[in-house]
C-alpha positions in Angstrom: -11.5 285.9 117.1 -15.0 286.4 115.8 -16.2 290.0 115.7 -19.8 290.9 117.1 -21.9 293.1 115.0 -24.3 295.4 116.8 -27.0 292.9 118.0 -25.2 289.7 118.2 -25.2 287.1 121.0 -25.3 287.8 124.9 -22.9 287.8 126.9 -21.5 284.3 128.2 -23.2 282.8 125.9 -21.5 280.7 122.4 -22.0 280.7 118.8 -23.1 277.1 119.5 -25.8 278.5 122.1 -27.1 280.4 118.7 -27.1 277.4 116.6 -29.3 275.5 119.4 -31.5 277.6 119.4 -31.7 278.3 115.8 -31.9 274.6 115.5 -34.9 274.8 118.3 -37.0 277.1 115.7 -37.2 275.1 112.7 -38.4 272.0 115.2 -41.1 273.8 116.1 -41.3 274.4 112.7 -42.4 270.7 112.0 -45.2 270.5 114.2 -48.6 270.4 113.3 -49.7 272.7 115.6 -47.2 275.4 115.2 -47.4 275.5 111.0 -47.9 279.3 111.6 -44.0 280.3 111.5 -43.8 279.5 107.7 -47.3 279.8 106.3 -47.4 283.3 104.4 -45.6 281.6 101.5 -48.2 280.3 98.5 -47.5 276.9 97.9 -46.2 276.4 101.7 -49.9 277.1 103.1 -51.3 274.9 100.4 -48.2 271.7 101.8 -49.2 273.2 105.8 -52.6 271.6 104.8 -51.6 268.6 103.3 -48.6 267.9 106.3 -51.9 267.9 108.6 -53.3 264.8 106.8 -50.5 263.3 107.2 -49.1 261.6 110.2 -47.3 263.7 112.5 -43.3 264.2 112.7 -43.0 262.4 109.4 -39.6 263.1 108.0 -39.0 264.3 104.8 -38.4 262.1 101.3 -34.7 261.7 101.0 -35.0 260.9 97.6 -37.1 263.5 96.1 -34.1 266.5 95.6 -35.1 269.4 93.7 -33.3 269.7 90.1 -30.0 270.9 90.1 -29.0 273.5 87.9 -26.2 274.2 85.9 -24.4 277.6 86.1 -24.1 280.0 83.8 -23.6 280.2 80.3 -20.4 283.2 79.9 -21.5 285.9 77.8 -19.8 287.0 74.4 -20.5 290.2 74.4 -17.3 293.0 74.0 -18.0 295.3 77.0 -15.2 297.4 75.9 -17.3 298.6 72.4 -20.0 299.0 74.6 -19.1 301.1 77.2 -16.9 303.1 74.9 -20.6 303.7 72.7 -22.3 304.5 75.7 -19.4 307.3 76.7 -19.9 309.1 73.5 -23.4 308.6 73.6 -24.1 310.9 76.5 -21.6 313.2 75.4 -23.1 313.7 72.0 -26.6 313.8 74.4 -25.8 316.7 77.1 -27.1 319.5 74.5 -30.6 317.4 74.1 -30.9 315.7 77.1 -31.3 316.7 81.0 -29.0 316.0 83.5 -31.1 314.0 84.8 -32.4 311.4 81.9 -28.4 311.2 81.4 -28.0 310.2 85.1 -27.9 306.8 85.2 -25.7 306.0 82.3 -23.1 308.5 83.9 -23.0 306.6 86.8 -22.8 303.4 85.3 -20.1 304.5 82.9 -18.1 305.8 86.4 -19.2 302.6 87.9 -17.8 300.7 85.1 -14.5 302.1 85.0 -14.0 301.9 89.1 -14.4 298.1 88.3 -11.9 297.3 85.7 -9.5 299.1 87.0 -9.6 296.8 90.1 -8.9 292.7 90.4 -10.6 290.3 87.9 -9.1 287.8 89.6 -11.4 288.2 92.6 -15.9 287.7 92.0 -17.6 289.6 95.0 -21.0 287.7 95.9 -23.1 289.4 98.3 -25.7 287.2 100.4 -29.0 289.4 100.9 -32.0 288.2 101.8 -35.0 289.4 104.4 -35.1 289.1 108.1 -34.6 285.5 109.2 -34.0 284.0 106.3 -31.0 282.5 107.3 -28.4 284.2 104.9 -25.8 285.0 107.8 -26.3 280.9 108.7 -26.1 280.3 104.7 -22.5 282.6 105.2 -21.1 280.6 108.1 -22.0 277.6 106.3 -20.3 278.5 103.2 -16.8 280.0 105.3 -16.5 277.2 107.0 -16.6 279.6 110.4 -19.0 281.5 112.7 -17.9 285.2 111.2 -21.5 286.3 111.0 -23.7 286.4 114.1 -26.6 285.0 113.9 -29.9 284.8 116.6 -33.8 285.0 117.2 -33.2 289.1 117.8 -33.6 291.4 114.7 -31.8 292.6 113.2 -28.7 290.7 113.6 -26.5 291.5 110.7 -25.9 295.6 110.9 -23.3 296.2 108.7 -21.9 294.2 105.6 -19.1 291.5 106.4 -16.7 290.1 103.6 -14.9 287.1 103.4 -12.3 286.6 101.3 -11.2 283.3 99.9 -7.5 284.8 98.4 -5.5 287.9 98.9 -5.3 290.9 96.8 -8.8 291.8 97.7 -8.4 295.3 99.2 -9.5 297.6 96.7 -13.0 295.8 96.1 -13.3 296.1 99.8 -12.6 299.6 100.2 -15.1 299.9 96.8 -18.0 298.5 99.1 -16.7 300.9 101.8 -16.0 297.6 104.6 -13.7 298.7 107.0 -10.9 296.4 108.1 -12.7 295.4 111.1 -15.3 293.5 109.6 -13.0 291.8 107.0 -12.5 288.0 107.4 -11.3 284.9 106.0 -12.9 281.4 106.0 -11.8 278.3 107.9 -8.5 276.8 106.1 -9.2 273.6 106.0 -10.9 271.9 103.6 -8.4 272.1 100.4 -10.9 270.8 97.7 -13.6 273.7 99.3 -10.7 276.4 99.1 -9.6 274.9 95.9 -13.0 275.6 94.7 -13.6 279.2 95.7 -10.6 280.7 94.6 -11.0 284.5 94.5 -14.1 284.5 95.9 -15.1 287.4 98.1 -18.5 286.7 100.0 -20.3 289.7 101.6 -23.2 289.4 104.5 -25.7 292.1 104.1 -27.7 293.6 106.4 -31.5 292.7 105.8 -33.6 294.3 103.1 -36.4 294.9 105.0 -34.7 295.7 108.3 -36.9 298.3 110.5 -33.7 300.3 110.4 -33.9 303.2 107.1 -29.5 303.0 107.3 -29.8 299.3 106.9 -31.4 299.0 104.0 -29.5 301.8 102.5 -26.7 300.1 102.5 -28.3 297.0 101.2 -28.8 299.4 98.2 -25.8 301.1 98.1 -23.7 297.4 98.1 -26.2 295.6 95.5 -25.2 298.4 92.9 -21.9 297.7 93.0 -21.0 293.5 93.4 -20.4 291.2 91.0 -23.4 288.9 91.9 -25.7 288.4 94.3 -27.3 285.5 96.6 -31.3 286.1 97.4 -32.0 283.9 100.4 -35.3 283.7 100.9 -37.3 280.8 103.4 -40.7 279.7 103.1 -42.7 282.3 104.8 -41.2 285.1 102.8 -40.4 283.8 99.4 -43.1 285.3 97.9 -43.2 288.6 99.6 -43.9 291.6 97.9 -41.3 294.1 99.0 -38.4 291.1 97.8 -39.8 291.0 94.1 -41.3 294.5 93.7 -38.8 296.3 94.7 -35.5 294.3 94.3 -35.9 291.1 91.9 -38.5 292.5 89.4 -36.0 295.7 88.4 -32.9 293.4 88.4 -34.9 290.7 86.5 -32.0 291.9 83.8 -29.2 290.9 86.1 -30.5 287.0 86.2 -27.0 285.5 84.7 -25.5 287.0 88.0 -28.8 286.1 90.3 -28.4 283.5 92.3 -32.1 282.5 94.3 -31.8 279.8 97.1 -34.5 278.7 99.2 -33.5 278.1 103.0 -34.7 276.0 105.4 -36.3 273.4 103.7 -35.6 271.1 106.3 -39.0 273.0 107.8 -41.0 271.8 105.6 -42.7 268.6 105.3 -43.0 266.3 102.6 -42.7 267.1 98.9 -43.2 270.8 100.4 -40.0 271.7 99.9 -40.2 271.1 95.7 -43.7 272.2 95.7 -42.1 275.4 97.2 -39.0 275.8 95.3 -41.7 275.5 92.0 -43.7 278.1 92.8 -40.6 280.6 93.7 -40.2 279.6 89.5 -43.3 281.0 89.1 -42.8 284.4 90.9 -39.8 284.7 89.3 -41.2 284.0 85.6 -43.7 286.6 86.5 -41.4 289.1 87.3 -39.2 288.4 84.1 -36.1 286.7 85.2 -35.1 284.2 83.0 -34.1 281.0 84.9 -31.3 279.0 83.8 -32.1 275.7 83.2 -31.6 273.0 80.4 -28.2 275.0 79.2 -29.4 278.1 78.9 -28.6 281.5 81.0 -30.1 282.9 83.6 -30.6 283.1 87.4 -29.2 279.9 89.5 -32.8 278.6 91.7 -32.1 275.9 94.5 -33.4 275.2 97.3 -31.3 274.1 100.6 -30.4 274.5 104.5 -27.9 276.0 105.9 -28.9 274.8 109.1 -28.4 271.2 108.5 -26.1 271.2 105.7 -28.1 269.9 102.8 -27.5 271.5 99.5 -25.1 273.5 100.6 -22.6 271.4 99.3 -24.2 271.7 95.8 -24.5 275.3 96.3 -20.4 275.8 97.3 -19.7 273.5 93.8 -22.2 275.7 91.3 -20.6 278.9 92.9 -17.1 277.2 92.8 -17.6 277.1 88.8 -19.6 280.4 88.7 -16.0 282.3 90.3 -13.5 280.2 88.2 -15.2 281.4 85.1 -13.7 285.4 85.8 -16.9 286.5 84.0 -19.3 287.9 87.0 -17.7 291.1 86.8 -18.1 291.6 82.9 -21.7 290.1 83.4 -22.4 292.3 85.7 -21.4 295.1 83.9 -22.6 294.3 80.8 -26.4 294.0 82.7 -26.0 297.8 84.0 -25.5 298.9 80.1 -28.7 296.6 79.4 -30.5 298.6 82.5 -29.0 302.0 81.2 -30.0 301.4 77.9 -33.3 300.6 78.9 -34.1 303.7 80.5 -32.8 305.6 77.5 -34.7 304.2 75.1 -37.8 306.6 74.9 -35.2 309.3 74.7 -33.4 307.6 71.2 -35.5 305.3 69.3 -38.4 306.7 66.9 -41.2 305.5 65.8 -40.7 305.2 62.1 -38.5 306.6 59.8 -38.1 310.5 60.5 -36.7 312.9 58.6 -36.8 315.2 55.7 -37.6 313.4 52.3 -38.0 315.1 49.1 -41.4 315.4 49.2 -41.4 317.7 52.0 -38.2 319.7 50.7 -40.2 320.1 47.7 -43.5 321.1 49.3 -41.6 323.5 51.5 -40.2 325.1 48.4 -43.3 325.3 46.9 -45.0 327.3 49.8 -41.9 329.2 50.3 -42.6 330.1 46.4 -46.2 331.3 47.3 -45.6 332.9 49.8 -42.8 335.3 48.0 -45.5 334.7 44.7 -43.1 333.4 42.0 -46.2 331.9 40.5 -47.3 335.6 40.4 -44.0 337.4 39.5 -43.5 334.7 36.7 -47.0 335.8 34.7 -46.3 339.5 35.3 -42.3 339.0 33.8 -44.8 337.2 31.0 -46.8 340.0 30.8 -44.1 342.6 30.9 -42.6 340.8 27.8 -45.3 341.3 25.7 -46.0 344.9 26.4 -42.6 344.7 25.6 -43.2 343.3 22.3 -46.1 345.4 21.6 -43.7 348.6 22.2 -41.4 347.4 19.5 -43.6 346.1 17.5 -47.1 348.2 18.0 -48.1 351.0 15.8 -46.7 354.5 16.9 -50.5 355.8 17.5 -51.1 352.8 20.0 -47.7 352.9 21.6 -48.6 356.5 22.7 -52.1 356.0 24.3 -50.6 352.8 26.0 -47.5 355.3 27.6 -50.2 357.4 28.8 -52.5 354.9 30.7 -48.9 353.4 31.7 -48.4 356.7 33.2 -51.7 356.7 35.3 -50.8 353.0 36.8 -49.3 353.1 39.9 -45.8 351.0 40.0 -44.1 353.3 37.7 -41.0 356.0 38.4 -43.7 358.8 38.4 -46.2 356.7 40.4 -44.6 354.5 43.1 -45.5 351.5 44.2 -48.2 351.6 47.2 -47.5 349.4 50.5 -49.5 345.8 50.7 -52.9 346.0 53.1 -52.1 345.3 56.3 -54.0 341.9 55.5 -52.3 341.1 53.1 -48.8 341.4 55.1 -50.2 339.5 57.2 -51.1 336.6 54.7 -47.5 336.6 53.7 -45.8 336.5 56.8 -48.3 333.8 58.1 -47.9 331.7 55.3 -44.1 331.6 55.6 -44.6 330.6 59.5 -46.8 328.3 58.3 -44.2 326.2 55.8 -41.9 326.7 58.5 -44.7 325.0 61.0 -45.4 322.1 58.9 -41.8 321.3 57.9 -40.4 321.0 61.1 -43.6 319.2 62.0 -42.8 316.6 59.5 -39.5 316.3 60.0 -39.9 315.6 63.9 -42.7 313.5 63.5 -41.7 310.4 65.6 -38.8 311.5 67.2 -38.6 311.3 70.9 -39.5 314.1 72.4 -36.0 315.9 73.3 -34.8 315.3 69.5 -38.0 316.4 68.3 -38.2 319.7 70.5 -34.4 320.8 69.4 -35.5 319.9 65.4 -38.7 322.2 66.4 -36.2 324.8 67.6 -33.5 324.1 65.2 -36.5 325.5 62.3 -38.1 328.1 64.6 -34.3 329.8 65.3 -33.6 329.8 61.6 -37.4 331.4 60.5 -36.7 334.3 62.3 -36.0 337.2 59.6 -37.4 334.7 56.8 -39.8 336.7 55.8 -37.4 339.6 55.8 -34.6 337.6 53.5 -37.3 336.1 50.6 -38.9 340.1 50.7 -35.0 341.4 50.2 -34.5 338.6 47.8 -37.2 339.5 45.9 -36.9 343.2 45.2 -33.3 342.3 43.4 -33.3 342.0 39.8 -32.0 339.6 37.3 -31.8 340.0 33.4 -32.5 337.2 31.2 -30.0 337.1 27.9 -31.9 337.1 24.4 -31.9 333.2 24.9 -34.2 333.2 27.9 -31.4 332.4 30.3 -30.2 333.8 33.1 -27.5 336.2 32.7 -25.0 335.2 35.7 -23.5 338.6 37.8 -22.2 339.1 41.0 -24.9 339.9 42.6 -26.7 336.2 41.8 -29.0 334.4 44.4 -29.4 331.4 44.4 -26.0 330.0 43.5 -26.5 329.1 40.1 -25.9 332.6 38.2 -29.9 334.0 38.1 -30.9 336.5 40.1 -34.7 337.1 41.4 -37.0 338.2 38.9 -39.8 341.1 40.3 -43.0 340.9 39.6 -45.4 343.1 38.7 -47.9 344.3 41.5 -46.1 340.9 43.7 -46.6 341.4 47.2 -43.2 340.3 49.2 -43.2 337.7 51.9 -43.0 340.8 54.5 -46.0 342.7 52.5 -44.2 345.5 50.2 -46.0 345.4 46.6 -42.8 344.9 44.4 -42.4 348.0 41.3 -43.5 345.0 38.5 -40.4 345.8 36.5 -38.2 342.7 35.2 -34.5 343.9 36.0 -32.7 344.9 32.8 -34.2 344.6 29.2 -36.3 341.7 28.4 -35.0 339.5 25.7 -35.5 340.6 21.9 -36.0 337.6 19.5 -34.1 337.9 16.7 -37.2 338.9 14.1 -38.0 341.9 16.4 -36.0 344.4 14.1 -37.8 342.8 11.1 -40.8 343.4 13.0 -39.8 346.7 13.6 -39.0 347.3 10.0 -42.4 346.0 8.8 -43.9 348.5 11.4 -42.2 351.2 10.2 -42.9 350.6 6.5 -46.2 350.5 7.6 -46.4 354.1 9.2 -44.6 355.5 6.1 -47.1 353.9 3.9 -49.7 355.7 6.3 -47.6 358.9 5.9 -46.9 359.2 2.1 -50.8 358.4 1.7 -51.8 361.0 3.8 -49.8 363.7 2.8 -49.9 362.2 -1.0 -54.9 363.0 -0.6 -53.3 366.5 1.2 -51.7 367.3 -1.6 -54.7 366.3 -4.1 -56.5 368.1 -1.9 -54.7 371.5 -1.7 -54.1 371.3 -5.6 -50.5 371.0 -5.2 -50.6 367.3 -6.5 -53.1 366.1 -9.4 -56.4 364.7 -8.7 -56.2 361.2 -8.3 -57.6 359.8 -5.2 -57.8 356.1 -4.8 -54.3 355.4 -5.5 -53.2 357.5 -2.5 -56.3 356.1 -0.9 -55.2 352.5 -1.6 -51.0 353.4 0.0 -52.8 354.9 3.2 -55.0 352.0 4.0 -52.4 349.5 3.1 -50.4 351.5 5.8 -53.3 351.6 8.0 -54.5 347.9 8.0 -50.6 346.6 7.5 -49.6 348.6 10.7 -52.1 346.4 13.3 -51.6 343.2 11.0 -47.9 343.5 12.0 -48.7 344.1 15.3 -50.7 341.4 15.7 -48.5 339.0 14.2 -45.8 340.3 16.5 -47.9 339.6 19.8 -48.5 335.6 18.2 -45.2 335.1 17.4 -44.6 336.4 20.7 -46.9 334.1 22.8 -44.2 331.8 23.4 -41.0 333.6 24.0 -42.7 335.4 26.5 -44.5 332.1 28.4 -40.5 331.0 28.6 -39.5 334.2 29.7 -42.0 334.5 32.5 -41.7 330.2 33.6 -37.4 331.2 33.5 -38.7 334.6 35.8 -40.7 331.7 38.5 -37.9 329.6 37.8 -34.9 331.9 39.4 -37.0 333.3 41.9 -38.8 329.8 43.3 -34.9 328.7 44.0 -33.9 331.8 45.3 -36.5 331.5 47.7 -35.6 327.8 48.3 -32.2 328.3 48.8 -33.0 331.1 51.2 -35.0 328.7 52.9 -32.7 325.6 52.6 -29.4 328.1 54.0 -32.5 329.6 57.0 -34.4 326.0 58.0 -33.3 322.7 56.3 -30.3 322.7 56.7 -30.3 323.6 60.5 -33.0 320.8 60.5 -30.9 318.2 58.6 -28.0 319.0 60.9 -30.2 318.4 64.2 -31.4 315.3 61.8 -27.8 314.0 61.7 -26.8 314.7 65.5 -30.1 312.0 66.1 -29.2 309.8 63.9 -25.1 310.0 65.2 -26.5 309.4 68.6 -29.1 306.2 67.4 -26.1 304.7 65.8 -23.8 305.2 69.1 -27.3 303.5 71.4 -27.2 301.0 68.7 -24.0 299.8 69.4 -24.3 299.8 72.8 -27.6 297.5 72.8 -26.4 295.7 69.6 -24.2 292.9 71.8 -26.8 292.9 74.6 -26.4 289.7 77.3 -29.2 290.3 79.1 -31.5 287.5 78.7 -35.3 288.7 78.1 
């Protein structure tokens, strides 16, 4: 008993009624004067023309037959690898990414699974196609039986009726939501035909562009979840806009499981019918679904009509070979990770090679570095060595107006040290936000946006109390040993024994003018107590000659001036001559001592930096490039044909 669907034929009247009069339309189809049922095609206004020329009634040319095309080539691809990439893509994604950018490849991933888990035995094909094209005909045709109503009234078909070829087809059913009611099966005869179709599971649609909204939702709701699809299209709609813009131009990745058939060619006079069927190429070309002819895969193009019977013979034997393959399923599958990964693209693939190279590591050290003013702290320690040296080594009468003006200068246990300007905290602080800036900056440059934003973020979070940190870095000390080498302690930054050196008058990345003093005693070279000796020498010579003319002069001693004279100025010119020996031979022990000073405290202030911002940026770096390897994968064994 053939169930009626919603607006299906009168009362009293036969499914053969519906054929005659179905068979009535297309007759009037072939008159001249009535060429205006099929002329909004292209090509089919362009054959209306020619038709007229021509003499009236002429049949068509039995022997021109549009090409027929070979099914489809089964992909290689391992959907398995895929699908498990694409799983622990978006779970690696939900911290970057919005529900929403992540929607579609959930749903394909919960798509996915709902499929395997049911037959492979079994290919659903659903027949969609616009209001009288003649799909529910083309379904009939191909069950052998009048299941589908069909009639001049639209819409005819209101809900989605399967046919299945074989048993074991419940769970796809109840997948696509088709009650029992509407479930059929096709005429049993014909063994070769049933042969053929083994595990085929056909499903009428409702029309695509059916006035009714819940018709066309579940035209939607049905093409998202078969295993391939039949676009029956006739000449007066072939090339209508709402077909290609809205269903074949977005599934124009889903051509190896497209099939595209042109109905009712036995309306058209002529060569129409191949002029037709070329131009429906065309559209398709231009909406980027590959077509697949001469061996190659891609959507099935052929033109026949139901109504009479021709080509749907060649139709039942491509589809017969297109089920026995098992692959539709995987196909189809396989296409939704193409679509998915499509759509994630701008969200995963940069533009060039981003990241953090040495040369920005290094250039971010180096502003870290000014900013806490190593370069600065490194000449003062220099400078603090010699004064140092000139101590030791300087003549007594120097050393005591130098502790005098050293007692004036602010920086000193008697004079602390002042607070920076308010500009110049402000210089500090900005030019630490600033290396932050342009190192996150370069490190995100062509990411896509979300993995750029959370690198931006990644550096922002980890600045904050920078400033802070390098300021309380640099107010520890460090001692150098007599070699000009850090001395390790507990206390070390920097993780390779030396602690930050202070600098003189150094303003600190959050503004505080540093006391100037180097932390512990500078280095002594070994010739220092020479030095000293040779200094000392000197003053005694200065000494005994002094009180040697005192003596003369009081008449304690005999009269005798110059040699006294002679020991006093040798004292006196042999005192500075030391001393400046001393500062020469100090020139470079001190330049070592204040580049080791920079040294300690440009790495303490780049690991403080690294531990603060790279490495939060390298580990936002490495969640990117975990993910591009994972989308990688999952568009590495593409199918879709492009």
């Amino acid at each position: 008993m053939t169930a009626v669907i919603d607006e299906g034929p009168g009362r009293g009247e036969s499914p053969a009624s519906h054929e005659d009069r179905d068979q009535d339309r297309p007759a009037r189809g072939r008159a001249p004067q009535a060429r205006g049922d099929w002329n909004d095609g292209l090509i089919a206004r362009r054959a209306a023309v020619r038709a007229a020329d021509s003499e009236p009634g002429a049949a068509p040319d039995d022997d021109v037959r549009p090409p027929q095309v070979e099914a489809y080539v089964p992909s290689g691809g391992p959907l398995g690898p895929r699908l498990d990439a694409l799983r622990e893509l978006v779970g690696l994604s939900r911290a970057r990414l919005d529900r929403a950018t992540l929607a579609e490849a959930g749903r394909v991933l919960d798509e996915a699974a709902a499929r395997r888990r049911l037959s492979s035995r079994h290919t659903v094909v659903a027949i969609a196609g616009a209001t009288g094209s003649g799909k529910s005909t083309l379904f009939n045709s191909l069950a052998g039986v009048q299941i589908s109503d069909t009639g001049l009234r639209r819409p005819t078909t209101a809900a989605p009726i399967a046919c299945s070829w074989t048993d074991g087809a419940a769970g796809l059913l109840d997948r696509l939501a088709i009650p029992g009611r509407l479930r059929r099966r096709p005429l049993q005869g014909g063994p070769d035909a049933d042969e053929a179709l083994q595990g085929l599971v056909l499903v009428d649609l409702p029309d695509h562009d059916s006035a009714a909204t819940g018709h066309r939702d579940q035209v939607d709701r049905v093409l998202a979840l078969v295993d391939a699809v039949i676009w029956v299209v006739d000449p007066e709609k072939y090339a209508d806009a709402a077909l290609h813009e809205r269903y074949l131009r977005p599934l124009a990745g889903h051509a190896e499981i497209t099939f595209v058939v042109l109905n009712q060619i036995d309306r058209l006079p002529g060569d129409a019918a191949d002029q037709v069927l070329d131009d429906l190429r065309r559209l398709l070309d231009e909406d980027g679904m590959a077509l697949g002819e001469h061996g190659e895969p891609g959507a099935t193009v052929m033109s026949l009509s139901a109504l009479t019977g021709e080509g749907v013979g060649e139709l039942r034997e491509v589809l017969g070979r297109f089920v026995q393959e098992r692959t539709a399923a995987a196909r189809r599958l396989s296409a939704d990770v193409d679509a998915a990964a499509a759509r994630l693209r701008p969200v995963y693939v940069a533009e060039g090679r981003p990241g953090l190279g040495e040369r920005a590591r290094e250039e971010f050290a180096d502003r870290l570095a000014e900013a806490v003013g190593a370069g600065a702290a490194g000449q003062a320690a220099e400078r603090e060595w010699r004064r140092n040296a000139g101590r030791a080594c300087g003549t007594p009468w120097l050393r005591l107006w130098r502790w005098y003006e050293t007692t004036r200068r602010p920086g000193n246990l008697e004079c602390p040290a002042r607070p920076a300007p308010p500009e110049v905290q402000l210089t500090a602080r900005q030019r630490v936000e600033q290396a932050v800036r342009t190192v996150a900056d370069g490190a995100a440059d062509g990411l896509p946006g979300p993995w750029a934003q959370a690198v931006r973020e990644a550096a922002v979070n980890g600045a904050e109390g920078l400033p802070e940190a390098l300021d309380e870095l640099a107010e520890r000390t460090g001692a150098v040993d007599g070699r000009g080498r850090p001395a390790g302690g507990a206390g070390d930054v920097g993780g390779d024994g030396g602690a930050a050196v202070v600098a003189t008058g150094v303003a600190g990345a959050s503004g505080v003018a540093h006391s100037g003093r180097v932390g512990g005693r500078p280095p002594r070279p070994r010739w220092w107590p020479a030095a000293v000796l040779a200094q000392a020498s000197m003053t005694l010579l200065q000494i005994f000659g002094g009180l040697w003319l005192v003596g003369q002069i009081v008449g304690v001693l005999a009269p005798g001036f110059l040699t006294p004279a002679l020991v006093m100025l040798a004292g006196i010119v042999g005192g500075p001559l030391v001393e400046w020996s001393c500062a020469v031979a100090a020139r470079g022990p001190a330049r070592r001592y204040g580049q080791e000073a920079e040294r300690q405290l440009r790495e303490a202030a780049a690991a403080c930096g690294r531990a603060r911002v790279l490495d939060p940026v390298a580990a936002e770096l490495v969640r990117y490039r975990e993910v591009r390897e994972r989308y990688v994968t999952v568009t590495e064994f593409s199918t879709t044909v492009r």
